[in-house]
TIMI-801403 format. One record per residue: residue in one letter; x, y, z of N, C-alpha, C in turn. Coordinates in steps of 0.02 Angstrom, whole numbers, plus 50000, padded with zeros to 5 digits. Example, Ala and Ser with C-alpha at 12.3 -4.5 7.8 and 13.67 -1.06 7.14 Angstrom:
2
<'A'; <50660; 49716; 50390>; <50615; 49775; 50390>; <50660; 49835; 50390>>;
<'S'; <50642; 49888; 50354>; <50684; 49947; 50357>; <50645; 50002; 50394>>;
//
This chain:
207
<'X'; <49998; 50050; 49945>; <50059; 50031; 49910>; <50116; 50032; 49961>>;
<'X'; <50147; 49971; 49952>; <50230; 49983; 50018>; <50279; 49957; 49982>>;
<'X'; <50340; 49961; 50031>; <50393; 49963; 49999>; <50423; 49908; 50059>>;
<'X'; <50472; 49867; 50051>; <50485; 49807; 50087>; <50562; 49848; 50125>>;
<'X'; <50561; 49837; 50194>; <50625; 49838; 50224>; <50663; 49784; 50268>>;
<'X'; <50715; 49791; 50289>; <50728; 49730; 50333>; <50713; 49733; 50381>>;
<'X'; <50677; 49820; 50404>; <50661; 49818; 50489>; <50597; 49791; 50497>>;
<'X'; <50575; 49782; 50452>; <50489; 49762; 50441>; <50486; 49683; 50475>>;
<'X'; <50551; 49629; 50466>; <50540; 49556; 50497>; <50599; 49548; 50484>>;
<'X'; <50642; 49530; 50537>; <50683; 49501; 50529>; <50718; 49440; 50477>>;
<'X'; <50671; 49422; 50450>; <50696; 49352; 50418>; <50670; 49342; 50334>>;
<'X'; <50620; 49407; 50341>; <50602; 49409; 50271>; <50625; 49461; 50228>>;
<'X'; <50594; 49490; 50185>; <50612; 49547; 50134>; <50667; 49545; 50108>>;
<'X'; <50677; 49478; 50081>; <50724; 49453; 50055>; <50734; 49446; 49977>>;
<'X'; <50784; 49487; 49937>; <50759; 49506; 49878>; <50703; 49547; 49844>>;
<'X'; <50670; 49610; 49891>; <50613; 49631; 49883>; <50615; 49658; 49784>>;
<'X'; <50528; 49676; 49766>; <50567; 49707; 49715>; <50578; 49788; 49737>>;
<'X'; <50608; 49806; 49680>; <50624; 49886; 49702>; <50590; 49937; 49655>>;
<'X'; <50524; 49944; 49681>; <50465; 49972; 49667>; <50411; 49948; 49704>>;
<'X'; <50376; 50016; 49712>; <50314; 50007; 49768>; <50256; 49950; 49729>>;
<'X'; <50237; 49917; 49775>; <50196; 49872; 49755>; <50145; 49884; 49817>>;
<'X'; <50068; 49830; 49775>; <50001; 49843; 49825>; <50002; 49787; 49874>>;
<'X'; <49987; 49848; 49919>; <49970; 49803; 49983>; <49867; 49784; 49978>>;
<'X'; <49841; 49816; 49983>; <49793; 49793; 49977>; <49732; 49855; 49936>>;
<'X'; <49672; 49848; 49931>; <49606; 49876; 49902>; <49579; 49868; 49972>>;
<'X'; <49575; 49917; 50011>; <49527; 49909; 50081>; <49459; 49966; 50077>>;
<'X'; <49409; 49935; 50104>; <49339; 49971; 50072>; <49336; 50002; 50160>>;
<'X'; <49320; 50066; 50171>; <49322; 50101; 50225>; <49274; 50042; 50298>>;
<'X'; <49213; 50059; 50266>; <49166; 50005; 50305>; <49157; 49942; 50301>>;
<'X'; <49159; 49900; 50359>; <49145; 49831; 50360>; <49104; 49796; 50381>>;
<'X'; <49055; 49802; 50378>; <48973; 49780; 50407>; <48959; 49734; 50364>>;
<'X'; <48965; 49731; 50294>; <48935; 49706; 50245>; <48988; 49637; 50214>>;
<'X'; <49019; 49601; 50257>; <49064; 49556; 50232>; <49043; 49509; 50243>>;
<'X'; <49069; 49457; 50194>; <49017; 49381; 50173>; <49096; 49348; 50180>>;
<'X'; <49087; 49328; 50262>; <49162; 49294; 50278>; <49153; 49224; 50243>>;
<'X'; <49121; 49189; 50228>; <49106; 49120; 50205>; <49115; 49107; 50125>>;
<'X'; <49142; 49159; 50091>; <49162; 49174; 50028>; <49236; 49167; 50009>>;
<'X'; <49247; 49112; 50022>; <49328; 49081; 50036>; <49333; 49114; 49965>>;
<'X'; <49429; 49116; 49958>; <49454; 49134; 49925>; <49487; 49092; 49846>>;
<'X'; <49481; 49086; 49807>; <49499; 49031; 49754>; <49528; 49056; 49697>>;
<'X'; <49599; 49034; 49682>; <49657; 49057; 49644>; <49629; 49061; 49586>>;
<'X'; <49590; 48993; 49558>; <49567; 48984; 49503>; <49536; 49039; 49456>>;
<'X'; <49491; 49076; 49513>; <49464; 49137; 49477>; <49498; 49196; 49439>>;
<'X'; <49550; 49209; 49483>; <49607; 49240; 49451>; <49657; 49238; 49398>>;
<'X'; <49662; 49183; 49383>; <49706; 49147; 49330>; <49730; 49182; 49279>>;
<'X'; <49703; 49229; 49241>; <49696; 49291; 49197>; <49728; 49331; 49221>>;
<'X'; <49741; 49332; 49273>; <49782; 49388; 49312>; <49846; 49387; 49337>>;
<'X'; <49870; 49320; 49348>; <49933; 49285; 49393>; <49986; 49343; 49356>>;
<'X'; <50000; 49347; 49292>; <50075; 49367; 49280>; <50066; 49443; 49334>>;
<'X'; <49999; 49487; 49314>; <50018; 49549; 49359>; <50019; 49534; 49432>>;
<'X'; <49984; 49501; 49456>; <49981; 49485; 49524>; <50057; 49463; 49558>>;
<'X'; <50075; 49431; 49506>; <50153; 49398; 49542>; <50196; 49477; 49536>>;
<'X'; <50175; 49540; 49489>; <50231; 49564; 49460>; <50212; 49630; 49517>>;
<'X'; <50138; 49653; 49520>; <50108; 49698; 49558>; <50091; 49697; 49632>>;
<'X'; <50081; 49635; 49646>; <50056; 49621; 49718>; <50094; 49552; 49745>>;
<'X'; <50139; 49556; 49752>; <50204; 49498; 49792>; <50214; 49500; 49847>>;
<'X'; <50202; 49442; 49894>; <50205; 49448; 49955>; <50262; 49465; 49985>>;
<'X'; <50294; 49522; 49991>; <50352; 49529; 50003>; <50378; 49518; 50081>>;
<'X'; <50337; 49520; 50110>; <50344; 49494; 50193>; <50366; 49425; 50191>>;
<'X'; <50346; 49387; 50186>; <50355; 49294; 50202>; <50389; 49286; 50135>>;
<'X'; <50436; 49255; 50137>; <50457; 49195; 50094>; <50424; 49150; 50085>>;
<'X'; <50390; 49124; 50016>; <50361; 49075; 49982>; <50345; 49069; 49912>>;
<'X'; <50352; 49002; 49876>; <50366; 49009; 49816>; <50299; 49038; 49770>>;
<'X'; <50234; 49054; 49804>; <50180; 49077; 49785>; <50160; 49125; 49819>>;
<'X'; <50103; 49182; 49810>; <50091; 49241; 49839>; <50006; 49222; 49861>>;
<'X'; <49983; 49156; 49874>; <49939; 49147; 49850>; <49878; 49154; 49939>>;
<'X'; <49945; 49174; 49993>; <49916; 49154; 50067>; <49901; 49215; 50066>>;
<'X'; <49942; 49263; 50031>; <49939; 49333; 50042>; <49866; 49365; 50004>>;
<'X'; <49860; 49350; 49957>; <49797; 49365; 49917>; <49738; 49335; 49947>>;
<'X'; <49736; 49287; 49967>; <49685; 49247; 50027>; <49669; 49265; 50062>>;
<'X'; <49732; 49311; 50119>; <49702; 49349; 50185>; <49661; 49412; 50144>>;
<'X'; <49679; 49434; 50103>; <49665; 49509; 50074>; <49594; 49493; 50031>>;
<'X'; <49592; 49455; 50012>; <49518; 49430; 49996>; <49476; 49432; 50043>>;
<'X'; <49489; 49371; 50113>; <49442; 49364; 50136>; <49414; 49413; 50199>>;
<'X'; <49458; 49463; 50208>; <49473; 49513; 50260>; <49443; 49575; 50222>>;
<'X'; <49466; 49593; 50171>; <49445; 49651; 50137>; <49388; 49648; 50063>>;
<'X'; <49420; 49602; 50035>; <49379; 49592; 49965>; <49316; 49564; 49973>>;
<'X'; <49299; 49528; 50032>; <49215; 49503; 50031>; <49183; 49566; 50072>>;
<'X'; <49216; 49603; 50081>; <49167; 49669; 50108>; <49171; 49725; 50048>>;
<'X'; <49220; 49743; 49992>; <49204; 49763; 49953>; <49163; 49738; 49912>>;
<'X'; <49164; 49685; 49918>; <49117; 49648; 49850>; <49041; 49686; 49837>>;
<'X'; <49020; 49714; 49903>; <48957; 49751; 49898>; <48943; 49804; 49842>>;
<'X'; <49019; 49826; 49828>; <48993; 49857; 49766>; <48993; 49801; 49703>>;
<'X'; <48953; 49835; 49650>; <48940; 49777; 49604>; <49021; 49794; 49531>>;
<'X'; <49065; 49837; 49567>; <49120; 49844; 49499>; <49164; 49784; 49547>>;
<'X'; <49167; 49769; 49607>; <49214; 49723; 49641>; <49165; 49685; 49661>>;
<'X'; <49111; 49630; 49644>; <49082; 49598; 49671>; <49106; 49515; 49643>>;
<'X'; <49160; 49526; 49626>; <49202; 49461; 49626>; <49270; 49472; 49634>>;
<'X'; <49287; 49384; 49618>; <49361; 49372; 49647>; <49402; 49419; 49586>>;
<'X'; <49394; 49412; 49518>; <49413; 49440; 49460>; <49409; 49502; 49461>>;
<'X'; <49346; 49521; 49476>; <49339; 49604; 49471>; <49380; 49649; 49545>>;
<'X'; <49400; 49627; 49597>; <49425; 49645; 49645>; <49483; 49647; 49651>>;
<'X'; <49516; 49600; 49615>; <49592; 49596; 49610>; <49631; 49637; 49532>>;
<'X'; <49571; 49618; 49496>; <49580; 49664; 49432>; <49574; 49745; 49429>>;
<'X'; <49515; 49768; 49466>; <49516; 49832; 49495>; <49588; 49849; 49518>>;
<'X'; <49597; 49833; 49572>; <49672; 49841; 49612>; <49725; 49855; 49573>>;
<'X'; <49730; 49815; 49523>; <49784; 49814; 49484>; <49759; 49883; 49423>>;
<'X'; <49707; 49893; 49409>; <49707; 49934; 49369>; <49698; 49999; 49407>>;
<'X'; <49681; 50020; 49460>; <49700; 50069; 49507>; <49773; 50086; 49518>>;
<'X'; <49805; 50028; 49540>; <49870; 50024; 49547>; <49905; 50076; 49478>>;
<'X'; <49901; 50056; 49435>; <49929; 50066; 49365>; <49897; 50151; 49366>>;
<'X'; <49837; 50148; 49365>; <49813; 50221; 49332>; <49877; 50278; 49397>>;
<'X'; <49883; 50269; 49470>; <49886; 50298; 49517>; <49981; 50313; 49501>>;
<'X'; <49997; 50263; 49471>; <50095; 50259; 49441>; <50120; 50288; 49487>>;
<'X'; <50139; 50266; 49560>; <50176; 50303; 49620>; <50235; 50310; 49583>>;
<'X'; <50266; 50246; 49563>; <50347; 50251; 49549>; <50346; 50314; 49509>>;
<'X'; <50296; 50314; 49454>; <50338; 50367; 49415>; <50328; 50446; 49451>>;
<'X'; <50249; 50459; 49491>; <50256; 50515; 49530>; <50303; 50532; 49574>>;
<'X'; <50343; 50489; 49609>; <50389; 50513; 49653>; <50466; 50530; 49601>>;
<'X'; <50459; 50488; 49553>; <50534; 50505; 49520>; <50507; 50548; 49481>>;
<'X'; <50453; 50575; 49453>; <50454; 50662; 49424>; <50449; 50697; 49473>>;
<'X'; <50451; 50692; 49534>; <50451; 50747; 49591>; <50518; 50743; 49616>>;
<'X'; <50561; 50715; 49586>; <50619; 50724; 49609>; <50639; 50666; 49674>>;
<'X'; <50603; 50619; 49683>; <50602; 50592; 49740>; <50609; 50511; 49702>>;
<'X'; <50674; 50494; 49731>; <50706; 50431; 49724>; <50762; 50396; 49765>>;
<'X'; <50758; 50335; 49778>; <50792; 50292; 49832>; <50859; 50318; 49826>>;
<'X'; <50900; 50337; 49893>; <50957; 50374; 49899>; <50971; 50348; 49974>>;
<'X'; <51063; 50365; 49988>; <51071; 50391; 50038>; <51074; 50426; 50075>>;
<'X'; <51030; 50494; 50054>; <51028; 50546; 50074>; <50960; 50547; 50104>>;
<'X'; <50935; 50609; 50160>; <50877; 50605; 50176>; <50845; 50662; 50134>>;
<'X'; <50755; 50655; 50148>; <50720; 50702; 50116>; <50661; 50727; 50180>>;
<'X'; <50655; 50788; 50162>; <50594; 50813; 50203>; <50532; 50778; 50181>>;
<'X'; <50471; 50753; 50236>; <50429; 50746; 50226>; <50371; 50799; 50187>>;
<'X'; <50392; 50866; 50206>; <50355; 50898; 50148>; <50367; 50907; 50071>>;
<'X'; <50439; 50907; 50064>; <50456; 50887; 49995>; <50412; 50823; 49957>>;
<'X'; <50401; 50757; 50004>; <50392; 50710; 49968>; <50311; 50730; 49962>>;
<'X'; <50267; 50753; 50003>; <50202; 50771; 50008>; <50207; 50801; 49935>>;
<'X'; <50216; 50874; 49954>; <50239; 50889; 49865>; <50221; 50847; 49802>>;
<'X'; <50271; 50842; 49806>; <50319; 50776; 49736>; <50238; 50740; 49713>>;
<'X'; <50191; 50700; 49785>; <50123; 50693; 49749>; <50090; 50699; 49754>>;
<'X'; <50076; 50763; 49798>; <50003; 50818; 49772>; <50029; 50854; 49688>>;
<'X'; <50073; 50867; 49675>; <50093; 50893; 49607>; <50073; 50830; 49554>>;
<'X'; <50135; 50791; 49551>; <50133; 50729; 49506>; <50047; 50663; 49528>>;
<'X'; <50024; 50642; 49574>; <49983; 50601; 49568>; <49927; 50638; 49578>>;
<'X'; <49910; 50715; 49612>; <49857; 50766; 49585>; <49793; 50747; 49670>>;
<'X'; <49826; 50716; 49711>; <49787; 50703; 49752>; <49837; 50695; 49821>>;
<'X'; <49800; 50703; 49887>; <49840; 50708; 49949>; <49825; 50626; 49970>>;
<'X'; <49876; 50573; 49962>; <49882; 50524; 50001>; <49899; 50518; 50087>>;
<'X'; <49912; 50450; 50108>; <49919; 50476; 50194>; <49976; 50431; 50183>>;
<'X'; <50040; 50459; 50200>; <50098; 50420; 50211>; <50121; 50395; 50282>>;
<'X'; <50162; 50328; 50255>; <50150; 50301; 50356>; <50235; 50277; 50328>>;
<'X'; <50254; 50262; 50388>; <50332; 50265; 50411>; <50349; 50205; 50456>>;
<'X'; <50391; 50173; 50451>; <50425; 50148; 50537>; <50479; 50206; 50554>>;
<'X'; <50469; 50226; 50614>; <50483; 50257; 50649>; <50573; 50265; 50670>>;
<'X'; <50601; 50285; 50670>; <50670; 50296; 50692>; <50709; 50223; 50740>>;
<'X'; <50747; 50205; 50705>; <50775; 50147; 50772>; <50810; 50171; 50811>>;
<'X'; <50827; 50128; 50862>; <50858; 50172; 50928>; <50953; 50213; 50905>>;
<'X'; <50942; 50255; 50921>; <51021; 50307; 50907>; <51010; 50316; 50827>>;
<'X'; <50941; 50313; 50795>; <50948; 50343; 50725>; <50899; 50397; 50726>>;
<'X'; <50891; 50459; 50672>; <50865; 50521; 50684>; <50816; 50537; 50650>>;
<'X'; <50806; 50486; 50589>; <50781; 50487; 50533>; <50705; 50417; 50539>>;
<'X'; <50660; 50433; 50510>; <50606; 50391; 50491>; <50613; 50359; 50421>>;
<'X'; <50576; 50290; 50410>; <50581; 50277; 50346>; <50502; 50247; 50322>>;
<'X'; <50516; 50287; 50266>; <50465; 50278; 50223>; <50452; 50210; 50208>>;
<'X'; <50367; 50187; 50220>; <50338; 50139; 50224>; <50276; 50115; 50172>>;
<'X'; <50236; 50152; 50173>; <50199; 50125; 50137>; <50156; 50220; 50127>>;
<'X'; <50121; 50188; 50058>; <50089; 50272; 50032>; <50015; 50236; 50032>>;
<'X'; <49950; 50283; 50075>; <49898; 50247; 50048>; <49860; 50291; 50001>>;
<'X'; <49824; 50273; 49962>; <49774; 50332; 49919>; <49707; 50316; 49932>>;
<'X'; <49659; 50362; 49906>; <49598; 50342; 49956>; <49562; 50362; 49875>>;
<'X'; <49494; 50328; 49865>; <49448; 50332; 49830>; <49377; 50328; 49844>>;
<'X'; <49339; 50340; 49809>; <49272; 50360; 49818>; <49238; 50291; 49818>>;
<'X'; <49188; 50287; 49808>; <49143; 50211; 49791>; <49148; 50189; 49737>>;
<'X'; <49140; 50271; 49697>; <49145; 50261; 49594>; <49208; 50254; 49592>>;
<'X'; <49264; 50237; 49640>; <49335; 50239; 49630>; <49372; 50299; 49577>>;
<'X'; <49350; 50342; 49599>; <49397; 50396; 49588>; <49427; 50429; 49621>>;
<'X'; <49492; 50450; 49610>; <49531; 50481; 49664>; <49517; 50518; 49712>>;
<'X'; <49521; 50539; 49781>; <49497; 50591; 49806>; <49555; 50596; 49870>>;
<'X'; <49576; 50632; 49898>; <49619; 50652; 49958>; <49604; 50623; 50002>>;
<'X'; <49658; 50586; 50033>; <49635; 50555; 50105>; <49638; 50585; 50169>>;
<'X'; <49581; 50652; 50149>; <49563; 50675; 50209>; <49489; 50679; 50249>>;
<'X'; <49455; 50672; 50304>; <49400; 50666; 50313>; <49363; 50725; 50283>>;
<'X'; <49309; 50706; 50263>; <49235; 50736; 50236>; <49211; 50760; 50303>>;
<'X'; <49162; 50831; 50298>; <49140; 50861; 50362>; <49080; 50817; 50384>>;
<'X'; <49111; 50794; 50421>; <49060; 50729; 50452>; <49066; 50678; 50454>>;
<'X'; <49112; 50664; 50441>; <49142; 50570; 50415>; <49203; 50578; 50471>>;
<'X'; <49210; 50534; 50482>; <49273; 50505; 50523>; <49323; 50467; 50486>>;
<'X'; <49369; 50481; 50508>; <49419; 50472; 50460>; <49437; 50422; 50454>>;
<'X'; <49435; 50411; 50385>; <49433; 50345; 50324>; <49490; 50291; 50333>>;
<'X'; <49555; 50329; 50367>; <49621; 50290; 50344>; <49632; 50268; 50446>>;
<'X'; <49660; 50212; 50459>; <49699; 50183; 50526>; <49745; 50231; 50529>>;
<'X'; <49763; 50265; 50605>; <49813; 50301; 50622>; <49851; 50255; 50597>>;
<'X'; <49869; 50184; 50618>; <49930; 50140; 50612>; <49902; 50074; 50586>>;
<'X'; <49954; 50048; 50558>; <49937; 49975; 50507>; <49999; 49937; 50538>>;
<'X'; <49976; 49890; 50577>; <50002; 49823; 50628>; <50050; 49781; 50527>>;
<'X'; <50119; 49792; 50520>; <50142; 49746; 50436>; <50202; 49718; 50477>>;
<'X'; <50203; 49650; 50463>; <50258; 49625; 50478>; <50262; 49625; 50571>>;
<'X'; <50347; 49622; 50595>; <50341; 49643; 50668>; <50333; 49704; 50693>>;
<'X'; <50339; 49735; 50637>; <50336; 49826; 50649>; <50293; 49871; 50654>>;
<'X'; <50270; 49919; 50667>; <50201; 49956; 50639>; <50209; 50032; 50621>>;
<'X'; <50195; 50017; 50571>; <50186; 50105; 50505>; <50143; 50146; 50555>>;
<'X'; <50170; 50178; 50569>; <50128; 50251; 50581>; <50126; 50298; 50545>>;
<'X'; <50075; 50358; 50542>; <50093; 50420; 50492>; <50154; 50452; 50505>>;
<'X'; <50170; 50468; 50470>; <50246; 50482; 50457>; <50259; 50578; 50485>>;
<'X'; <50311; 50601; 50538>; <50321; 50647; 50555>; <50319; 50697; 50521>>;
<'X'; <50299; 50755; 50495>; <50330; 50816; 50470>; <50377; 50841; 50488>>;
<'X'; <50396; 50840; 50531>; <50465; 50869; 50546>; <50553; 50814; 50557>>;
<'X'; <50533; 50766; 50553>; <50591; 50705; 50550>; <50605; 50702; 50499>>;
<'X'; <50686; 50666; 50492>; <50707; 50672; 50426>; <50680; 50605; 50399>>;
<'X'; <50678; 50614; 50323>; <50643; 50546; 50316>; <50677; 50492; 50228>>;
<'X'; <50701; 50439; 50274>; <50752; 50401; 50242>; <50711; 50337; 50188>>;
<'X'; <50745; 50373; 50131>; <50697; 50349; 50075>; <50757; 50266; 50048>>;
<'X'; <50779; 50200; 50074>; <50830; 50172; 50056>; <50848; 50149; 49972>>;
<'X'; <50904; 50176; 49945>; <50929; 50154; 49876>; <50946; 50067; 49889>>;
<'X'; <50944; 50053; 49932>; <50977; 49965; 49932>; <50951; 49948; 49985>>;
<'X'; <50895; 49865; 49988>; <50867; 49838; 50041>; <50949; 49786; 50064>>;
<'X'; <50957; 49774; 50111>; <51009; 49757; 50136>; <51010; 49678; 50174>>;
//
């Protein structure tokens, strides 16, 4: 799930909405992807109002979200497809969205007290806010401080699930290597995990 800024591209994030929306359903391993499983709107159709409302390309300007769901299909969703609850275009994007919904960031961070301000917040406060309210440890990633500023800003929240897609902490299993990218290449910028000790700037107004 991310949140759109202007440091993210210069020229986009224009009118973002103001609530976290999905970035993608990414399945840990990728061995098993059927790249030749192009992507087709049609299948989705049933879905467009949440898709436009839940998953909006908020990076690029365009009057459809439809390039964005394409890369995320054909990059991530034909390698989930191996399981048989996402082994289509419907069930993969429908999942997402009903993950999305069960997981309610917006409302976990505003019962934890955590909402867009000009003020800063500790990164352990916000950790808090949803190990309490969403009941599981996500991995939060940031862009990083701009030059002569002191503060990090909050970027994107990821949550991690099982195969049976149930919640579980996104921390490695004794023996597993860890599930989540130090850093996610969005826009011109790149999210890294976010400091514990930096202040960390949550914005009330994209600008």
């Amino acid at each position: 799930l991310y949140f759109c800024f202007p440091q993210m591209s210069a020229n986009d994030c224009q009118d973002p909405p103001k609530y976290w929306t999905i970035h993608g359903l990414w399945p840990d391993s990728t061995e098993e992807c059927n790249r030749t499983w192009h992507f087709n709107v049609t299948e989705i159709k049933g879905l467009m109002s949440d898709m436009r409302h839940y998953w909006p390309d908020v990076l690029h300007s365009s009057p459809n979200c439809t390039h964005f769901w394409k890369h995320e299909w054909e990059k991530h969703g034909t390698c989930a497809a191996t399981l048989p609850t996402l082994d289509s275009q419907k069930k993969y994007f429908g999942k997402a969205l009903e993950l999305y919904l069960q997981v309610d960031l917006n409302s976990c961070l505003w019962k934890g007290g955590i909402t867009p301000n000009s003020s800063y917040y500790q990164m352990t406060a916000i950790k808090q806010a949803l190990i309490r309210f969403c009941r599981v440890i996500p991995k939060i990633q940031c862009l990083p401080p701009e030059e002569g500023e002191k503060a990090q800003t909050i970027g994107q929240i990821q949550f991690c699930f099982t195969k049976e897609l149930k919640l579980r902490n996104c921390t490695a299993l004794e023996g597993e290597s860890n599930p989540m990218q130090a850093d996610l290449k969005l826009g011109t910028e790149a999210f890294s995990v976010c400091s514990d000790t930096l202040p960390t700037y949550y914005p009330s107004q994209v600008q």
